[in-house]
C-alpha positions as a Markdown table, in Angstrom:
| # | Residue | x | y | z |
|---|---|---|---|---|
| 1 | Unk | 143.2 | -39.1 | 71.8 |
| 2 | Unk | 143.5 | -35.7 | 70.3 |
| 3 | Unk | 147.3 | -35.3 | 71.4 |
| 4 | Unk | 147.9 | -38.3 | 68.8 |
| 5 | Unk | 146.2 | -36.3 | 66.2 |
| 6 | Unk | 149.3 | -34.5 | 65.0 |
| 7 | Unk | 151.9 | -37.0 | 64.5 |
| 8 | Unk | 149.2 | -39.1 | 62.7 |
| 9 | Unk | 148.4 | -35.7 | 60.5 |
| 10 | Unk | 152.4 | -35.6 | 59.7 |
| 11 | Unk | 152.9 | -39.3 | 59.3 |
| 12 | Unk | 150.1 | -39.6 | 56.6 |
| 13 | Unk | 150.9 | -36.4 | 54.7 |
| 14 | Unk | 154.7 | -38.1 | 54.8 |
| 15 | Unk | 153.0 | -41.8 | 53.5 |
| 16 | Unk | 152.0 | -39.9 | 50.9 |
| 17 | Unk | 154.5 | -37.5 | 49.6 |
| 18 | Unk | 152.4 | -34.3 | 49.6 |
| 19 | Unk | 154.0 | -30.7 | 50.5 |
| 20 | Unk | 152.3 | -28.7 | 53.3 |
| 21 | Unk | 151.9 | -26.2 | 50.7 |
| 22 | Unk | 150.7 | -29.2 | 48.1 |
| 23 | Unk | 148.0 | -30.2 | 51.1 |
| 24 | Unk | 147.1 | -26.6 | 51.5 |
| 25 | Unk | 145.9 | -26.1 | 48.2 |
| 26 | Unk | 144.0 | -29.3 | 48.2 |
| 27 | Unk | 142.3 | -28.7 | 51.3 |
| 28 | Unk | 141.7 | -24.8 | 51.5 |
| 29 | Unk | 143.5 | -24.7 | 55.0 |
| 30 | Unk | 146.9 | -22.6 | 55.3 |
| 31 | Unk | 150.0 | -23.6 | 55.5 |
| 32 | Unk | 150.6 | -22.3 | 59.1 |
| 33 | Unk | 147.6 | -24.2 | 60.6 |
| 34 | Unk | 148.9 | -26.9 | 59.1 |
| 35 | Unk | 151.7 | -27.3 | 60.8 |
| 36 | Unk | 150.2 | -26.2 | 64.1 |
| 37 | Unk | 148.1 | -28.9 | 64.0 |
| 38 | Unk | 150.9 | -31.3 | 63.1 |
| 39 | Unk | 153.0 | -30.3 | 66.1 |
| 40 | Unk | 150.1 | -29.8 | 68.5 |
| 41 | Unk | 150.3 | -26.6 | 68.7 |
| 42 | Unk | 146.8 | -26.3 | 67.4 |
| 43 | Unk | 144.1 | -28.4 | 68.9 |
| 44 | Unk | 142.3 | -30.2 | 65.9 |
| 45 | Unk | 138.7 | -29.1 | 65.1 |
| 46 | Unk | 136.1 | -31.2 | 62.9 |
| 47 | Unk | 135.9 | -27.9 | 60.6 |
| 48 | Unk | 139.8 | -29.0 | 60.1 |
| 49 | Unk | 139.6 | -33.0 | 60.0 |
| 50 | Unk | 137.2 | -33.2 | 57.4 |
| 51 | Unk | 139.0 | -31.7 | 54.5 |
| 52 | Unk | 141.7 | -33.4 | 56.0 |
| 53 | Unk | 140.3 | -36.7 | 56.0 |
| 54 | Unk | 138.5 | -36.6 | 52.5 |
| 55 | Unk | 142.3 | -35.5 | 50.9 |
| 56 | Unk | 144.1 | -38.6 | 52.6 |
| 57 | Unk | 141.2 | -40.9 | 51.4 |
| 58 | Unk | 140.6 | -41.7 | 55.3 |
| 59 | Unk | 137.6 | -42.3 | 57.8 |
| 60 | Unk | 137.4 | -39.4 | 60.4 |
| 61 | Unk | 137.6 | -42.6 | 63.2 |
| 62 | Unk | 141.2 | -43.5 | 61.3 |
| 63 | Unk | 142.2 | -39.9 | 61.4 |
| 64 | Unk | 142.0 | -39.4 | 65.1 |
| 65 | Unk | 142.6 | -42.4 | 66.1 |
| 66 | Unk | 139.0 | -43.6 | 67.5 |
| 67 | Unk | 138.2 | -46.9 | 69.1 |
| 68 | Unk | 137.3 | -50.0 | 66.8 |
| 69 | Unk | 133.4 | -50.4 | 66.7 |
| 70 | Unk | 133.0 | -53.5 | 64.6 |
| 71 | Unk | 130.7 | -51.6 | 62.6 |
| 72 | Unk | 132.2 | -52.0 | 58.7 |
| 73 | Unk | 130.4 | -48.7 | 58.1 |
| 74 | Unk | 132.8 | -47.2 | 59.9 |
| 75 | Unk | 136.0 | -49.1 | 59.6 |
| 76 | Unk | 136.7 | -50.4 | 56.3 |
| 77 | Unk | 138.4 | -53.9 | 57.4 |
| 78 | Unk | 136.7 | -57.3 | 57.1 |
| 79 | Unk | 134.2 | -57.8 | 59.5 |
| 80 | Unk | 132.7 | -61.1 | 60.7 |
| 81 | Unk | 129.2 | -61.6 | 62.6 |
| 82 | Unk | 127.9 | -63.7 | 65.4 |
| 83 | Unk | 125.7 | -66.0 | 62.8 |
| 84 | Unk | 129.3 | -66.3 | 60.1 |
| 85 | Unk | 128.2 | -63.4 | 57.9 |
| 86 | Unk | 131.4 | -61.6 | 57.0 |
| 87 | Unk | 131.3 | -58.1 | 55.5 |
| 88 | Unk | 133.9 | -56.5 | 53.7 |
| 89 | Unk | 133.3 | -52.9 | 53.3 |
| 90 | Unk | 134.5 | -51.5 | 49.5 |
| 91 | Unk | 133.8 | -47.5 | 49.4 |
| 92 | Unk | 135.3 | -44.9 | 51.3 |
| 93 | Unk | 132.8 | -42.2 | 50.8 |
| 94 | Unk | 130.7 | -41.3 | 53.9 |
| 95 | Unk | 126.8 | -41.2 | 52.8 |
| 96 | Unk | 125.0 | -42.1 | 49.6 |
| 97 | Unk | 125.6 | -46.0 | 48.4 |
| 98 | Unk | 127.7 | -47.6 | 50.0 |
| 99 | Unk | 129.4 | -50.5 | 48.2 |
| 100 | Unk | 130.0 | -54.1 | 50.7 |
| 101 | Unk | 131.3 | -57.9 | 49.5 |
| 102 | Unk | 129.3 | -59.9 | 51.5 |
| 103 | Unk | 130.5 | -64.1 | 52.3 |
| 104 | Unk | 127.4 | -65.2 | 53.4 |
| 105 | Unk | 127.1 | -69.1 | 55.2 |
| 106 | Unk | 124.6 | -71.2 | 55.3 |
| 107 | Unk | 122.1 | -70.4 | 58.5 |
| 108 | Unk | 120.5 | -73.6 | 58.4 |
| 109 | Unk | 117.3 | -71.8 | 59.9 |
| 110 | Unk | 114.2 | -70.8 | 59.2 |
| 111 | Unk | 114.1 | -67.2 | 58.1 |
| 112 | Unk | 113.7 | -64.6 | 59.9 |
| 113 | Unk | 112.7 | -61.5 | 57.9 |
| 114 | Unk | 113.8 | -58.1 | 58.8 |
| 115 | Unk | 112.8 | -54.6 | 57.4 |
| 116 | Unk | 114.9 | -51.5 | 57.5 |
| 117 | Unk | 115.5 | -47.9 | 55.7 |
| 118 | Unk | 117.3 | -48.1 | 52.8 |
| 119 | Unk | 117.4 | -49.7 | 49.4 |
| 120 | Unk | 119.7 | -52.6 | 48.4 |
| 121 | Unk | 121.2 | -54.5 | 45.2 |
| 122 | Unk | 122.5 | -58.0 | 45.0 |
| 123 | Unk | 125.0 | -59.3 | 42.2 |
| 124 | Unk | 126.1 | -63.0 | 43.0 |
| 125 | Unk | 129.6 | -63.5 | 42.5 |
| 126 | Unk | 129.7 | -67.3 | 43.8 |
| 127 | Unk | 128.1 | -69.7 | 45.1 |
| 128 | Unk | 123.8 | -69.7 | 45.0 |
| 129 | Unk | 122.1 | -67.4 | 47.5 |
| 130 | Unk | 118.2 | -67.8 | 48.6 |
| 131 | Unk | 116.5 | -64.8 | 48.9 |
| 132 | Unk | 113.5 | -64.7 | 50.8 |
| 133 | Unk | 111.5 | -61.2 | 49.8 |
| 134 | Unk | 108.2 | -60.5 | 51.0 |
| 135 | Unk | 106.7 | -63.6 | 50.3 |
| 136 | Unk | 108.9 | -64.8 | 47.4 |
| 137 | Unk | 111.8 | -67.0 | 47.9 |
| 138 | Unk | 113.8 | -67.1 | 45.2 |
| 139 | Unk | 117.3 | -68.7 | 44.5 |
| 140 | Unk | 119.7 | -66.5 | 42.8 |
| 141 | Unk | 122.9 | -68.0 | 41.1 |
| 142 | Unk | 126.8 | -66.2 | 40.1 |
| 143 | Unk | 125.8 | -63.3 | 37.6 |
| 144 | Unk | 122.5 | -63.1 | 38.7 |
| 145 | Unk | 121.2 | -60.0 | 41.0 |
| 146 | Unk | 118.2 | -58.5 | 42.7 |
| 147 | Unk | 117.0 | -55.0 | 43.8 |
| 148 | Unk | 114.7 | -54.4 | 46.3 |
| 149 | Unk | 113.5 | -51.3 | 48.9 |
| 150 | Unk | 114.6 | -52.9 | 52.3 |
| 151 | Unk | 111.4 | -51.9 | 54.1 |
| 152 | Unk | 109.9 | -55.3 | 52.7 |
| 153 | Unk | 110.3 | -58.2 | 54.9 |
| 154 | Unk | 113.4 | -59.8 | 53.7 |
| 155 | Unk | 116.4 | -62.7 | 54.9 |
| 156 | Unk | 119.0 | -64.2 | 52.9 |
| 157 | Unk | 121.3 | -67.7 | 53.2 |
| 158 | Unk | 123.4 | -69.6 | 51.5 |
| 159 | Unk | 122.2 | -72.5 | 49.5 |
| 160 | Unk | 124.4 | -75.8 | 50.1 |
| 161 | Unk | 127.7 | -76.1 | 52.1 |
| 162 | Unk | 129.9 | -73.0 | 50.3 |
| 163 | Unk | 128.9 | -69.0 | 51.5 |
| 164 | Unk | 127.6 | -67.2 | 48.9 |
| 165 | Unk | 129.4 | -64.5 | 47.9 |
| 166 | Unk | 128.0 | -61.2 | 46.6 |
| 167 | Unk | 128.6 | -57.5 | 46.0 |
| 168 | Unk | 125.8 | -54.9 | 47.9 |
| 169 | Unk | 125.0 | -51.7 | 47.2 |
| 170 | Unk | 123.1 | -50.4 | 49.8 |
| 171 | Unk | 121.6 | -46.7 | 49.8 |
| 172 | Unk | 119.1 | -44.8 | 51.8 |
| 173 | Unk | 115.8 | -44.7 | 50.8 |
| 174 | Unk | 114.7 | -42.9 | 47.5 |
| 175 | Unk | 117.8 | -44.3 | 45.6 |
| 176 | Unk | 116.9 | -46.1 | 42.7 |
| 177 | Unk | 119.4 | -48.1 | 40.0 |
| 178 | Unk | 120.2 | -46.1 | 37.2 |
| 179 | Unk | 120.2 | -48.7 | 34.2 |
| 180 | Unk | 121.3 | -47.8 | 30.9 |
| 181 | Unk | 120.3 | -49.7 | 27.5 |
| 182 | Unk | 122.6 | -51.3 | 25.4 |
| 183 | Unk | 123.3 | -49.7 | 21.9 |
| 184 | Unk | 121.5 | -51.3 | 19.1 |
């Protein structure tokens, strides 16, 4: 895996029209090591990918190459679940909130209420979503949103035959919406 490292260094530095010496400044890493690690001649350490990664706008997985895991936290492409959920990841940034489009079907079921770490917020885009939160269930509607520590029971569906569809925010623990009041 790591021999592909270097013509994938070159090829996205190429993509997007930067100088060694442009990429240099940008990442704190000379010129010279640069171009070792583009040709191979210098075996690619994480102190040198991760720079390298956050000035191409990449995952550290894309970078080198790494297998697909399915896991949207890791690859930003569209992912789709055993029970229809399908997630599409929408930030880059590695840690802190983390920014997902959810299309969420209709399970049919009776829910079955999960708790995690972390801290999440719901804005409906389309279609109605029921929300069942410790021991409310509530139905939220397009422009409508919800903001909850995930460490209470909770299990969401679509209502009726369309998937809901939603933007989450989902941070780890602590993280708390920052709301700002209109000007009078």
């Amino acid at each position: 895996m790591l021999a592909t490292v270097g013509p994938r260094l070159r090829a996205l530095r190429q993509q997007r029209d930067m100088t060694l010496t442009g990429l240099a400044e940008t990442t704190g890493i000379s010129v010279s090591t640069l171009s070792r690690l583009e040709s191979g001649q210098r075996r690619p350490t994480l102190e040198l990918l991760l720079p390298l990664a956050r000035a191409y706008g990449v995952q550290l997985d894309d970078l080198v190459g790494g297998p697909q895991t399915g896991d949207p936290r890791v690859h930003l492409r569209p992912v789709t679940w055993h029970n229809g959920l399908t997630v599409v990841p929408l930030s880059r940034r590695a840690g802190g909130v983390q920014a997902y489009k959810l299309l969420i079907p209709s399970r049919g079921e009776e829910p079955d209420l999960k708790t995690h770490e972390g801290y999440e917020w719901l804005y409906i885009l389309d279609g109605r979503l029921r929300l069942v939160l410790g021991d409310r269930d509530i139905v939220l509607k397009p422009g409508e949103a919800a903001e909850f520590d995930t460490h209470v029971p909770h299990w969401f569906s679509s209502v009726g035959d369309h998937p809901a569809e939603l933007l989450s925010l989902f941070g780890p623990q602590g993280e708390r919406a920052h709301l700002r009041a209109r000007p009078t």
